[in-house]
C-alpha positions in Angstrom: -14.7 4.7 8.3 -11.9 1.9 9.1 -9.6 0.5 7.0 -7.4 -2.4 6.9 -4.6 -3.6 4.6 -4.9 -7.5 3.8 -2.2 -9.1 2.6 -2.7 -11.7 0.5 0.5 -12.6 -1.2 4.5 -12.7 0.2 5.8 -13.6 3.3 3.4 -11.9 5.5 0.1 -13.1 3.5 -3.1 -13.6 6.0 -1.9 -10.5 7.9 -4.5 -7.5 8.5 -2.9 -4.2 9.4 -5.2 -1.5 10.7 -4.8 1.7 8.6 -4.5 4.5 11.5 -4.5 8.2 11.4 -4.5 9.9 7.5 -1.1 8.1 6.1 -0.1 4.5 6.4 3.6 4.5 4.9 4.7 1.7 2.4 8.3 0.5 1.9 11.7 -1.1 3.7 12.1 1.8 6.3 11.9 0.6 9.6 9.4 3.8 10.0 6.7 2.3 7.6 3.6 0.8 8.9 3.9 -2.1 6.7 7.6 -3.1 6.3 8.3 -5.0 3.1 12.1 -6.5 3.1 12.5 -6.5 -0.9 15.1 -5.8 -3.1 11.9 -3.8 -5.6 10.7 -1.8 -2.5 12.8 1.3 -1.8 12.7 2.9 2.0 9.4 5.1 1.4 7.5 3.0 -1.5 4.0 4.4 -1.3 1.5 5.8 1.1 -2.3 5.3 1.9 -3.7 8.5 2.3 -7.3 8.2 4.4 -9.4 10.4 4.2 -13.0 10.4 6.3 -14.2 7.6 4.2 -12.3 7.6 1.6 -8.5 6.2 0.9 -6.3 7.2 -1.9 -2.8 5.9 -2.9 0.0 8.2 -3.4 3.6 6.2 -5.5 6.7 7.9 -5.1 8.1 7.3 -8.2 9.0 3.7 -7.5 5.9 2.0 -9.0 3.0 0.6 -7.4 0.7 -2.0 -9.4 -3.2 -1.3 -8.4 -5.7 -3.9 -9.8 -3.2 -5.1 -12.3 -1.6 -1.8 -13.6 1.7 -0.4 -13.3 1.3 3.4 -11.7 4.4 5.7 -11.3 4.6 9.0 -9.8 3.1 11.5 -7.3 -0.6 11.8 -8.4 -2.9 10.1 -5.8 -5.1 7.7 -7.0 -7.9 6.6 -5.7 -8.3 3.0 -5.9 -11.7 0.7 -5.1 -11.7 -1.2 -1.8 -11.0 -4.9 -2.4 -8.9 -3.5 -5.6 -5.0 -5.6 -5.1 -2.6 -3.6 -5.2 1.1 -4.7 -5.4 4.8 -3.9 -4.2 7.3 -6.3 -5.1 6.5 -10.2 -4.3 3.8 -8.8 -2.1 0.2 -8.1 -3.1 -3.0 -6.6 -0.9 -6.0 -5.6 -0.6 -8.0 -2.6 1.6 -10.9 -4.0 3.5 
């Protein structure tokens, strides 16, 4: 299965990034798949982890909101498609 980030808030709102290969990296390196310029994000922020069809969410201690809840720490999660998540002004979705 496919998966794309939407974002819907921020600067880049409206944009659709394909999720390719098993990790799509978060954050204000200029490595990450989705590069978010914030003062709130650090370097390596989060990841999406994919998984056949499945996609899980992995914080690195900096704090990720998913569906309106503040997660820290290693743990993957495994939030619901069309569940916003959010990293500082900007918020999306996996379709």
């Amino acid at each position: 299965m496919r998966f794309c980030l939407r974002i819907i808030t921020g600067k880049q709102a409206g944009r659709e990034i394909p999720c390719l290969g098993s990790r799509f990296l978060i954050g204000c390196a200029d490595n990450c798949d989705l590069k978010i310029d914030e003062s709130q994000v650090s370097p390596y922020h989060c990841a999406l982890l994919i998984q056949e069809d499945d996609i899980w969410l992995r914080d690195y201690g900096c704090g990720t909101v998913v569906g309106g809840r503040r997660i820290v720490g290693p743990g993957p999660r495994n939030p619901r498609a069309g569940q916003q998540r959010g990293w500082g002004g900007v918020g999306g979705e996996v379709v």
